[in-house]
Chimera marker file (.cmm) of the C-alpha trace (Angstrom):
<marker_set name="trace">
<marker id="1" x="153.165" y="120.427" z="215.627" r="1" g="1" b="0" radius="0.5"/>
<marker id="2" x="154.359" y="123.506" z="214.115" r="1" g="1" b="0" radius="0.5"/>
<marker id="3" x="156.008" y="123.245" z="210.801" r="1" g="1" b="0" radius="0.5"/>
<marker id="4" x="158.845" y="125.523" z="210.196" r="1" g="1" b="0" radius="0.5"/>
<marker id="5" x="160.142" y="125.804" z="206.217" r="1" g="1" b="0" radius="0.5"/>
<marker id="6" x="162.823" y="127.773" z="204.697" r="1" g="1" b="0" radius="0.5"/>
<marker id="7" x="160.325" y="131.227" z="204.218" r="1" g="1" b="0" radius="0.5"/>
<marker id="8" x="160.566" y="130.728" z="207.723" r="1" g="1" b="0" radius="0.5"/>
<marker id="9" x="164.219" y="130.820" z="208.094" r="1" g="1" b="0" radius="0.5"/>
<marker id="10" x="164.441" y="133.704" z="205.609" r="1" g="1" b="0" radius="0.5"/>
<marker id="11" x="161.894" y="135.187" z="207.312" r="1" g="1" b="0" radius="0.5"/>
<marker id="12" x="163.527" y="135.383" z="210.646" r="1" g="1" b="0" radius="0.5"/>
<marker id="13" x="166.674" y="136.586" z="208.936" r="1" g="1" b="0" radius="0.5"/>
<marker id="14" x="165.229" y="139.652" z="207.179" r="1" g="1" b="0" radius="0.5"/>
<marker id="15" x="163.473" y="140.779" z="210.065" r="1" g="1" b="0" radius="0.5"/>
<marker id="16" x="166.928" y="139.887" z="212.598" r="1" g="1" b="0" radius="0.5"/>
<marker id="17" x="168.631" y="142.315" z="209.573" r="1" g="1" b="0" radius="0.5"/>
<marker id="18" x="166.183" y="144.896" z="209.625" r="1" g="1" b="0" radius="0.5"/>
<marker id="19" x="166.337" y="145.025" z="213.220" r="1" g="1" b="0" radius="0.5"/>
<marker id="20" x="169.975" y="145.359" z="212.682" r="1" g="1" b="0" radius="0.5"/>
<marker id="21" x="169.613" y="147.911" z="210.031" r="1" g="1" b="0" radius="0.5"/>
<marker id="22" x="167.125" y="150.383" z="212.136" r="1" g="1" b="0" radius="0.5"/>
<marker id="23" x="169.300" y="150.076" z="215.375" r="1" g="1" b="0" radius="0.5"/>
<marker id="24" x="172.350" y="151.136" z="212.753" r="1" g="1" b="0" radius="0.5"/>
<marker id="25" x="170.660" y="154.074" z="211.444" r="1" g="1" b="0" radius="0.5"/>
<marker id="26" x="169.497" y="155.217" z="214.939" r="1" g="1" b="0" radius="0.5"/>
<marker id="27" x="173.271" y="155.321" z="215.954" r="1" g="1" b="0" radius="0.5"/>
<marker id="28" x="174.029" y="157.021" z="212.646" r="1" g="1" b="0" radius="0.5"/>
<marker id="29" x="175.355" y="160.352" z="212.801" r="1" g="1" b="0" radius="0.5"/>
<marker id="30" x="173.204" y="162.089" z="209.997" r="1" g="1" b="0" radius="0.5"/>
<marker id="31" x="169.766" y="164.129" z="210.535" r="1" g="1" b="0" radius="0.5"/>
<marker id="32" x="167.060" y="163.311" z="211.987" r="1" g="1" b="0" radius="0.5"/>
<marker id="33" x="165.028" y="163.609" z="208.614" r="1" g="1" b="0" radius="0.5"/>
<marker id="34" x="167.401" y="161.383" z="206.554" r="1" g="1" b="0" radius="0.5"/>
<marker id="35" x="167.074" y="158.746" z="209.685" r="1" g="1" b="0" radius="0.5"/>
<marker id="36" x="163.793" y="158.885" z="208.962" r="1" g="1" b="0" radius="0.5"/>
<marker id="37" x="163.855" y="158.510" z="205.878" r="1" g="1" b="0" radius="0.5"/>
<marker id="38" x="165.708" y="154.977" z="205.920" r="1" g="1" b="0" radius="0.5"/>
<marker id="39" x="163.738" y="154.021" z="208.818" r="1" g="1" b="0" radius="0.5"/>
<marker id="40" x="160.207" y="154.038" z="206.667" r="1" g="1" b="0" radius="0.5"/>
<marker id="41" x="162.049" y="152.588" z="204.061" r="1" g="1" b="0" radius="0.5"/>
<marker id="42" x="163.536" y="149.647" z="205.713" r="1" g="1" b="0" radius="0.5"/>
<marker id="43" x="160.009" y="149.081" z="207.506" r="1" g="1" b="0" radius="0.5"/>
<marker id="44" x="157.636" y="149.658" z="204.748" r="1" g="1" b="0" radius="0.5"/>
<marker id="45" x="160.450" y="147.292" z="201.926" r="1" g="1" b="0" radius="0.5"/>
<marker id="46" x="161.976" y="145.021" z="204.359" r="1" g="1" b="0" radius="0.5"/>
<marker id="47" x="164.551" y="143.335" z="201.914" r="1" g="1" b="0" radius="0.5"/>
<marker id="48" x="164.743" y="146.127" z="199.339" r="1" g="1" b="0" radius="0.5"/>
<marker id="49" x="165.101" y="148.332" z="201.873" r="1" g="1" b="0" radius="0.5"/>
<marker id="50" x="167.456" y="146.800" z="204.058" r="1" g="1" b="0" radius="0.5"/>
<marker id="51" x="169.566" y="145.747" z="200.681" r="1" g="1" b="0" radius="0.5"/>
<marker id="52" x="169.585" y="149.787" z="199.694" r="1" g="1" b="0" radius="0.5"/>
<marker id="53" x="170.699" y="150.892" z="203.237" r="1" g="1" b="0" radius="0.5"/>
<marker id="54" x="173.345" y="148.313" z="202.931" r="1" g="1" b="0" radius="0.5"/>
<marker id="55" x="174.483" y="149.815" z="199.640" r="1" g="1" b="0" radius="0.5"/>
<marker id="56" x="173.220" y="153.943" z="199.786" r="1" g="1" b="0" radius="0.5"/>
<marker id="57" x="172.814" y="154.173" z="203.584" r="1" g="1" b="0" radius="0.5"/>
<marker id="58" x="174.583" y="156.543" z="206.163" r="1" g="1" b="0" radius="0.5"/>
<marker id="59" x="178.352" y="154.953" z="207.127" r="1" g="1" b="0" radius="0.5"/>
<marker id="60" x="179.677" y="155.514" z="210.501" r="1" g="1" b="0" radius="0.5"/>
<marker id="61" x="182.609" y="157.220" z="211.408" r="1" g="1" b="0" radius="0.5"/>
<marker id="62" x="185.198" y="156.351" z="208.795" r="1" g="1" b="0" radius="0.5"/>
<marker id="63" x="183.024" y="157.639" z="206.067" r="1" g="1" b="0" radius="0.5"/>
<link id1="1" id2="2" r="1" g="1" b="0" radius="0.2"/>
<link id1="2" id2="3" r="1" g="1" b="0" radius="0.2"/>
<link id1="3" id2="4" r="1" g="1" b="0" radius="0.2"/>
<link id1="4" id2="5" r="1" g="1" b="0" radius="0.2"/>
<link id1="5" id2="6" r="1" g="1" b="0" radius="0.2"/>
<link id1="6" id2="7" r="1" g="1" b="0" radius="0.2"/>
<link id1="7" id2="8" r="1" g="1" b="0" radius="0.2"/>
<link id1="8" id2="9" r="1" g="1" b="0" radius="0.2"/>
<link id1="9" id2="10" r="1" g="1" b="0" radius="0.2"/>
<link id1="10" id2="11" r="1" g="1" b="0" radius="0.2"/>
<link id1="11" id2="12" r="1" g="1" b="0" radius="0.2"/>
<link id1="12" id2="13" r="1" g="1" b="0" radius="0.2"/>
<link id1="13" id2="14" r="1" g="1" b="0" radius="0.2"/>
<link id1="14" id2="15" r="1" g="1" b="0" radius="0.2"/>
<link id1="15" id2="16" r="1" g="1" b="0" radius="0.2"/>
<link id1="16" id2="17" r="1" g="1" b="0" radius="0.2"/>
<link id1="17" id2="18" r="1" g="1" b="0" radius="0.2"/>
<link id1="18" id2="19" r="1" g="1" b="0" radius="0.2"/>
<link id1="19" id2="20" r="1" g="1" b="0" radius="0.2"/>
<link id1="20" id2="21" r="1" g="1" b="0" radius="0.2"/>
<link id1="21" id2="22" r="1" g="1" b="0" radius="0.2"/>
<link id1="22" id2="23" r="1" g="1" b="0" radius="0.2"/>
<link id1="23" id2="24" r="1" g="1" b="0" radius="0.2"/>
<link id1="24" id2="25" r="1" g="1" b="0" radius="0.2"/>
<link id1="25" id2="26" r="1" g="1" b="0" radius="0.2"/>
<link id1="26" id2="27" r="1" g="1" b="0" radius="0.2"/>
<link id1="27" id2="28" r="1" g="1" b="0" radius="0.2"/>
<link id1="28" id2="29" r="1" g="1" b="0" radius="0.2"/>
<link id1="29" id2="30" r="1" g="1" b="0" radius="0.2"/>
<link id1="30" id2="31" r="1" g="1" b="0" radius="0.2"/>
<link id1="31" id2="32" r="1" g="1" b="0" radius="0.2"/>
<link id1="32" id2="33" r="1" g="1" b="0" radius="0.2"/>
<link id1="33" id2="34" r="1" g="1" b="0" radius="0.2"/>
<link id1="34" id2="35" r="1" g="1" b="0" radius="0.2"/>
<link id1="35" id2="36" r="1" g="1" b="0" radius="0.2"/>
<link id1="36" id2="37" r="1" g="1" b="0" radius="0.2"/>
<link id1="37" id2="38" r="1" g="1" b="0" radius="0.2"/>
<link id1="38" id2="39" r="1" g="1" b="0" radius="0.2"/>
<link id1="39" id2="40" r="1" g="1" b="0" radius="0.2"/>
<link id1="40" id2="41" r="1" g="1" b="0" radius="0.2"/>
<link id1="41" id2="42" r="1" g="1" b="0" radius="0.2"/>
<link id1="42" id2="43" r="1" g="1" b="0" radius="0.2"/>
<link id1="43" id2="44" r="1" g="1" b="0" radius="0.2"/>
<link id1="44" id2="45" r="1" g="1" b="0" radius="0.2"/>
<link id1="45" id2="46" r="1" g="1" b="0" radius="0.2"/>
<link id1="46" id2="47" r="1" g="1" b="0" radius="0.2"/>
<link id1="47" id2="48" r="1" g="1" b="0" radius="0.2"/>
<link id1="48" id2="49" r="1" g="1" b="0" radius="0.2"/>
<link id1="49" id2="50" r="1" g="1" b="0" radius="0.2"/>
<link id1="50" id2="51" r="1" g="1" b="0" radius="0.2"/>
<link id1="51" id2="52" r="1" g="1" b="0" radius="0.2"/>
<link id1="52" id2="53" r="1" g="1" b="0" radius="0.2"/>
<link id1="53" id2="54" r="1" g="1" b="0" radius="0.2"/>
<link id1="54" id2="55" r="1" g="1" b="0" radius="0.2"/>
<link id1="55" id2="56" r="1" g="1" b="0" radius="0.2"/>
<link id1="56" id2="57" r="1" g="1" b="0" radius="0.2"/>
<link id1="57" id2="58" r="1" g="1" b="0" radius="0.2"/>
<link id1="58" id2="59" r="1" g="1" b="0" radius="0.2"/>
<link id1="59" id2="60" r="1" g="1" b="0" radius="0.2"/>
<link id1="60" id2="61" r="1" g="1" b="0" radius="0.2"/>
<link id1="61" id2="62" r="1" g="1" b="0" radius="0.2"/>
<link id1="62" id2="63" r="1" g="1" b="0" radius="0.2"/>
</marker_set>
């Protein structure tokens, strides 16, 4: 049997955020460069990256 820990859990939630985080950015109204940008940085750092994007990233709309 399989044996699934908490780094699996946490594992499954930074990539689910990620995920989350590149679909954002691809809906994101900035360049195409800048889109970029985030996208190699949220793939290549998965947490640090998806924690900046959070906090630096491109807002929607409202911004």
């Amino acid at each position: 049997m399989m044996n699934f820990g908490f780094g699996s859990v946490l594992g499954l939630l930074v990539l689910i955020g990620d995920i989350w985080a590149i679909l954002n950015i691809f809906q994101s109204p900035v360049s195409n460069e800048k889109k970029l940008i985030w996208i190699v940085a949220v793939v290549l750092l998965p947490v640090l990256g998806l924690i900046l994007w959070l906090l630096l990233g491109p807002r929607g709309r409202n911004a």
